[in-house]
C-alpha positions, -999 to +999 in steps of 0.1 A: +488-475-465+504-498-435+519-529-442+483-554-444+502-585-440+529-600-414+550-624-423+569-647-402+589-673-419+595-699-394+616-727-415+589-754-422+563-727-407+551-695-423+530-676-409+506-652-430+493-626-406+462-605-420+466-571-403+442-548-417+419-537-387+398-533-369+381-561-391+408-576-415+389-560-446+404-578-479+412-551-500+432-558-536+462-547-517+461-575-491+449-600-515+478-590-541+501-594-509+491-628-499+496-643-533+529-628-535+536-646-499+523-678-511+544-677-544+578-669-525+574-694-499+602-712-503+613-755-503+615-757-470+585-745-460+559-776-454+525-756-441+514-723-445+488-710-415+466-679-417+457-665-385+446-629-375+465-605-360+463-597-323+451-557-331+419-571-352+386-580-340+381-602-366+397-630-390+384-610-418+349-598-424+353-604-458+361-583-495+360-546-492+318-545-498+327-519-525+343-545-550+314-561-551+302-532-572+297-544-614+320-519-628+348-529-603+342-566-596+361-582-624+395-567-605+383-579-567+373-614-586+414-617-606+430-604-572+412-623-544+406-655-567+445-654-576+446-668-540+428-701-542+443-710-576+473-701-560+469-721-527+450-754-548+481-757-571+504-756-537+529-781-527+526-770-491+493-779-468+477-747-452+458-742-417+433-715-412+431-705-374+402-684-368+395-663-342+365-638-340+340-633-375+355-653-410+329-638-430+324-639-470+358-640-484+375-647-446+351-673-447+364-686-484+398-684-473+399-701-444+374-727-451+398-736-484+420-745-462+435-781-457+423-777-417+407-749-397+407-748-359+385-725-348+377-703-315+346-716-295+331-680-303+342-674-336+315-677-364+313-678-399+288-664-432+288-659-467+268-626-463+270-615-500+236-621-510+221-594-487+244-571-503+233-585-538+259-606-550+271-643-541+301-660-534+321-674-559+347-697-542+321-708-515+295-718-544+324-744-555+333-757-523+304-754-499+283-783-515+311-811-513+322-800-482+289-796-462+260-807-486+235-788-510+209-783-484+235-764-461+250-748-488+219-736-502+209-721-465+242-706-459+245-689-494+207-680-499+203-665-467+239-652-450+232-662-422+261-668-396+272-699-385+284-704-349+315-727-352+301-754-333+279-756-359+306-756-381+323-781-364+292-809-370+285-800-403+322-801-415+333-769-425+357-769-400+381-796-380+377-786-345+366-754-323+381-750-289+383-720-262+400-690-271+428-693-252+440-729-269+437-719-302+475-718-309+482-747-290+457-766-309+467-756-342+506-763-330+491-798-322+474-805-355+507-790-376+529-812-354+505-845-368+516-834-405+552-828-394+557-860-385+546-871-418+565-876-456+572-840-467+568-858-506+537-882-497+515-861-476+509-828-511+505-860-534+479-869-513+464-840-511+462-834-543+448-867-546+418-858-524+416-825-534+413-838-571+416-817-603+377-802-605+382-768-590+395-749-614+371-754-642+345-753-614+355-716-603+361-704-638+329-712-644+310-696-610+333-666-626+316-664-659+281-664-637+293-636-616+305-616-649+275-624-673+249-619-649+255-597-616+263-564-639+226-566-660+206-564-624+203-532-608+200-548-574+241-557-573+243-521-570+214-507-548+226-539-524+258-523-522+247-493-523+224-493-495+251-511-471+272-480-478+248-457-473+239-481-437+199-482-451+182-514-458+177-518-495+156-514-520+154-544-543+137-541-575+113-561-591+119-601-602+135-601-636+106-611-663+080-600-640+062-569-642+068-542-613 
């Protein structure tokens, strides 16, 4: 399979590439590659960016919908969730740059970022519950970042979310036209670079605060416990593989 990551180490700059078209899919492979990027980044570098690349329509639409399957969830949740324990423990800051759909786990990791500039039309979701699951990292960080009430609608229902939207409830920093999106994320990484390479993590971490961890570990034990005892985290599945809507099954404690 070809290379589903570019790299370009640009001193204080490195560039993390997702290259996995046509819609930057997140397989285990990619997600295994990005944590190995994020561990060998090396002192000098001061931000990491994710950004698509040119060949994909998307930022990523997400975790391959077939992880999401019980019997094969608990590798997709140690692979892709190595990333954001991976990128909240790091001494560098990160910038998500989003062009076209960040969807369920695009949407995670670009959203966990320290900024994300975004293209006017690109939009964002957490689609997993029509596919009978939910998201993990965007159940931790959705409320703080944008409120229960939004949370609750953008988790419950999957619905996308135009970034100017994004922009005014704050899951994002800024949305401009397509054809500035570099030169705005060049603008807002040349605000940190002018900064104190040794104050600016400290006060990230600071903001960022210690809660996360013990917060996802727990969405995890959720997402193990419960998800593989209903029959609807695999017809949802199921069905989008099959491209037929799905058949959910009864409440649980209710009679059919």
């Amino acid at each position: 399979m070809a290379n589903q990551l570019q790299i370009a180490d640009e001193g204080s700059l490195l560039r993390l590439r997702l290259a996995h078209p046509p819609l930057n899919v997140i397989t285990l492979e990619l997600a295994r590659a990005i944590v190995t990027a994020l561990e060998a980044a090396g002192p000098e570098v001061r931000i990491v960016q994710f950004e698509a690349a040119e060949e994909c329509r998307a930022f990523s639409a997400g975790v391959d919908v077939a992880e999401h399957l019980p019997e094969r969830a608990e590798g997709m949740l140690g692979g892709f969730h190595a990333i954001f324990r991976c990128l909240h423990a790091a001494r560098y800051l990160t910038l998500a740059a989003v062009r076209g759909p960040a969807l369920g786990g695009g949407a995670e990791l670009a959203c966990f970022c320290d900024a994300v500039i975004a293209a006017e039309d690109a939009e964002f979701g957490f689609p997993e519950i029509q596919v009978g699951s939910f998201p993990p990292v965007a159940s931790v960080i959705l409320p703080p970042l944008v409120g229960l009430r939004r949370a609750l609608d953008w988790i419950l229902t999957g619905r996308r979310i135009p970034a100017a939207e994004a922009v005014i409830s704050g899951l994002i920093d800024r949305a401009v036209p397509a054809a500035e999106l570099e030169a705005a994320a060049a603008a807002h990484r040349a605000q940190w670079l002018a900064l104190s390479p040794q104050i600016l993590p400290v006060a990230r971490r600071a903001v960022r605060g210690e809660g996360f961890l013990a917060a996802l570990a727990e969405t995890e034990n959720i997402y193990r416990r419960e998800l593989p005892k209903l029959e609807d985290a695999r017809e949802g599945v199921r069905a989008f593989l099959e491209k037929r809507p799905p058949a959910w099954a009864a409440p649980v404690g209710r009679p059919a």
